[in-house]
C-alpha positions as CSV (number, residue, x, y, z in Angstrom):
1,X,-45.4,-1.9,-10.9
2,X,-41.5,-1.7,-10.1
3,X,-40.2,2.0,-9.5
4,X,-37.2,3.0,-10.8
5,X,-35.0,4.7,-8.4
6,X,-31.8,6.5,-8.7
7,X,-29.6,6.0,-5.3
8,X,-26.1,8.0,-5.5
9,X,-23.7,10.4,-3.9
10,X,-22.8,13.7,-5.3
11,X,-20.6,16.8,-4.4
12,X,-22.4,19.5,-3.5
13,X,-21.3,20.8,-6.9
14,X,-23.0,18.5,-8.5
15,X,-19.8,15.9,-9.1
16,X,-19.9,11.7,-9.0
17,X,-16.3,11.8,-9.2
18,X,-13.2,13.6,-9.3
19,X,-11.5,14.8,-12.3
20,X,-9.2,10.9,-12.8
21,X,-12.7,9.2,-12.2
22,X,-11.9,8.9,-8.1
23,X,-14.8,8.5,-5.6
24,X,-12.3,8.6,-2.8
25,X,-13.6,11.9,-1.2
26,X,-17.5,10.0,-0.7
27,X,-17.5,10.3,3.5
28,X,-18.8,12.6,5.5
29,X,-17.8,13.8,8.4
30,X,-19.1,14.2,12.6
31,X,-19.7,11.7,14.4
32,X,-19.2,7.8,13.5
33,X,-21.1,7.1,16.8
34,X,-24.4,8.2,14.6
35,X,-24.0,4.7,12.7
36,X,-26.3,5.6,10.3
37,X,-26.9,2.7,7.3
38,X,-29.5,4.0,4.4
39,X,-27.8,1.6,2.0
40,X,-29.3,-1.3,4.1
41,X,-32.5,0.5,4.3
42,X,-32.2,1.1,0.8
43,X,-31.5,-2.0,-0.6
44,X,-34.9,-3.8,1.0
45,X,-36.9,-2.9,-1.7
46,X,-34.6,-3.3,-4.4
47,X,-33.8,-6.7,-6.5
48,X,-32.4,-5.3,-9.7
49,X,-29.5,-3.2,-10.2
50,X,-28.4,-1.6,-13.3
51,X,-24.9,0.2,-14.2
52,X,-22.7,1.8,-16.7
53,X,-19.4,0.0,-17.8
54,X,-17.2,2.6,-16.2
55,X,-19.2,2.1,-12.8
56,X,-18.9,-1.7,-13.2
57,X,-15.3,-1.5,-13.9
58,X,-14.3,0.4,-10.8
59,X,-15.9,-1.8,-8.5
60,X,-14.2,-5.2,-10.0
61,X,-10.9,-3.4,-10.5
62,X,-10.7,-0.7,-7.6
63,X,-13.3,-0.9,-5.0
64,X,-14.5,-4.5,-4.3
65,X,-11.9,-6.8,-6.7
66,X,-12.2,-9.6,-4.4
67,X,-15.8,-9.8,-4.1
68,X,-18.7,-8.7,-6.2
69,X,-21.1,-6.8,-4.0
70,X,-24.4,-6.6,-5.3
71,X,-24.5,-10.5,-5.2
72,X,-27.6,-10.5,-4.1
73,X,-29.1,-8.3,-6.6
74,X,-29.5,-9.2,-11.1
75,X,-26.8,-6.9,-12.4
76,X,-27.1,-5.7,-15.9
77,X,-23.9,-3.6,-16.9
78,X,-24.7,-1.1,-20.5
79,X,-21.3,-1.7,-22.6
80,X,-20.7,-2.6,-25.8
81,X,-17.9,-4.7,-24.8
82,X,-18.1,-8.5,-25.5
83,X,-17.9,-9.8,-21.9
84,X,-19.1,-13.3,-20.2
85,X,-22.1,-12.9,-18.0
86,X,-22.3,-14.6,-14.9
87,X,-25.7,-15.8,-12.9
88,X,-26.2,-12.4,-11.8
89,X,-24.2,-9.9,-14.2
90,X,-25.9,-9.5,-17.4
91,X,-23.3,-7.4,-19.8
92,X,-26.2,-5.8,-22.5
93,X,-25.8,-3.4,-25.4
94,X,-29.7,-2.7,-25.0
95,X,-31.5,1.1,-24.9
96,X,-31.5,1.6,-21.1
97,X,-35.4,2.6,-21.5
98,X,-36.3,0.1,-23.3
99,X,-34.4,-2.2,-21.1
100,X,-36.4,-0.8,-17.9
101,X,-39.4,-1.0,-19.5
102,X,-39.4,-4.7,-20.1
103,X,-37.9,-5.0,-16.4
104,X,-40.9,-2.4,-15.0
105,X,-43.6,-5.0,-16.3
106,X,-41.6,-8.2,-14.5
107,X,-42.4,-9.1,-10.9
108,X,-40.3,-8.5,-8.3
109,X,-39.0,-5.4,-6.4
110,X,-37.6,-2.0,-7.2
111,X,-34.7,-1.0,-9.6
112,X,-32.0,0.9,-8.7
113,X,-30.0,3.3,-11.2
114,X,-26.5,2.8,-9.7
115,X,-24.7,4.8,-12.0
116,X,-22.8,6.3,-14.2
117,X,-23.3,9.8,-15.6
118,X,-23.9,8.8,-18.8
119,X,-26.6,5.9,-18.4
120,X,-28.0,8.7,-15.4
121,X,-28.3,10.9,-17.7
122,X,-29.8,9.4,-21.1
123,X,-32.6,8.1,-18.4
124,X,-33.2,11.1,-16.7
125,X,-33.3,13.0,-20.0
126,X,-36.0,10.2,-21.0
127,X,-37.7,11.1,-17.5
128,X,-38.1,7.7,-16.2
129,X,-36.5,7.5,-12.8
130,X,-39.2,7.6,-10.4
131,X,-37.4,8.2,-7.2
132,X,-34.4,10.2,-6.4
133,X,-32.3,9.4,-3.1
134,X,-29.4,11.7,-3.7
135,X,-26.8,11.8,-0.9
136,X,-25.2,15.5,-1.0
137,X,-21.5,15.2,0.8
138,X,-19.7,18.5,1.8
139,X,-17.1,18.5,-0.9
140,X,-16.4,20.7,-3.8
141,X,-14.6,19.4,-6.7
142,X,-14.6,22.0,-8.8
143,X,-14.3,19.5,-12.0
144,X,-14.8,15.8,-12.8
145,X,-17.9,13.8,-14.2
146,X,-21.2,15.5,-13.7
147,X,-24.1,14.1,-12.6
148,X,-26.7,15.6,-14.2
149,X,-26.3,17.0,-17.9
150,X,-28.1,19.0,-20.2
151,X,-31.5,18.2,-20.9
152,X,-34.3,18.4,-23.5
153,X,-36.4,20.0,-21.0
154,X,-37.5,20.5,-17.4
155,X,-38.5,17.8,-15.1
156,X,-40.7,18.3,-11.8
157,X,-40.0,16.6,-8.8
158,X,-41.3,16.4,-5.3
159,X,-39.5,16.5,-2.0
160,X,-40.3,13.4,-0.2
161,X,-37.9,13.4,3.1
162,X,-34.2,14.9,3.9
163,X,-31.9,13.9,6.4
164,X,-28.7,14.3,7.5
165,X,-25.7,12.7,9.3
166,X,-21.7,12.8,9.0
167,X,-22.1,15.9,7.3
168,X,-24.2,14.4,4.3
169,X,-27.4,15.9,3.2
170,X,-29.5,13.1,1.7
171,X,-32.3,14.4,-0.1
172,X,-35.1,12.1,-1.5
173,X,-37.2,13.3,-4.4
174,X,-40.2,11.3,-6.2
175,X,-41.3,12.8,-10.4
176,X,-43.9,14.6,-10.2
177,X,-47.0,13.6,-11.7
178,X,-47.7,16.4,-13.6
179,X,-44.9,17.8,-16.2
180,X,-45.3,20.9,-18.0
């Protein structure tokens, strides 16, 4: 079966971006000779990509506008926005869980939570992200969207591997099996 895996950046006080909605600060620091590339890594396993609007939005309008860059990946964006899909960008309205739950019983590789906060959240508070690859960089914000919210109650996870370059603390997490 497909996992469901969560692959993003954070400050290490616990931010996805800056207090205006900014993910300029995301590098490390050290050295560049390292050339270190999880995202490639990454991205192997992976065939599905799902997103919030806002995370969507700042990659056509801010980050990549020329280009979309997850053209090799099915992109379904949560909005309720009327938009036009496209071969790969499906625009859905649909419960995120139930959504990866039809997906989860499809063939084909893993699916990776791209972001934002809110569609993080709603499926971490449902507790069905598998993996965790969270990517710690040495910034304090002090403010701006949170990663993780409150939740409805406590879940378990398991460190799998760490490793660090630039600066960066990438810290991989799988559920735990047993939840209290």
């Amino acid at each position: 079966m497909r996992k469901v895996v969560l692959f993003i950046a954070m400050s290490l006080d616990g931010y996805i971006a800056d207090s205006r909605g900014g993910v300029d600060w995301l590098n490390g620091h050290g050295n560049n000779d390292e050339n270190i590339d999880t995202y490639t890594e990454f991205v192997k396993d992976i065939d599905t990509v799902l997103m919030g609007w806002n995370t969507y939005h700042q990659i056509v309008t801010e980050l990549s506008p020329e280009e979309w860059i997850y053209h090799e990946f099915t992109t379904y964006v949560f909005t309720h926005r009327e938009c036009e899909p496209s071969r790969q960008i499906h625009f859905t309205s649909e419960n995120p869980v139930g959504l990866l739950e039809r997906l989860k019983q499809e063939a084909g590789k893993d699916i990776w939570i791209c972001g934002g906060a809110n569609l993080v959240q709603q499926l971490v508070s449902e507790n069905v992200i598998d993996e965790y690859y969270i990517s710690v960089i040495p910034v304090l914000l002090g403010d701006g969207i949170r990663l993780f919210g409150s939740m409805k109650h406590e879940i378990k996870l398991k460190l799998y591997k760490t490793r660090t370059y630039h600066g960066i603390t990438e810290l991989i997490y799988m559920r735990s099996l047993k939840q209290s």
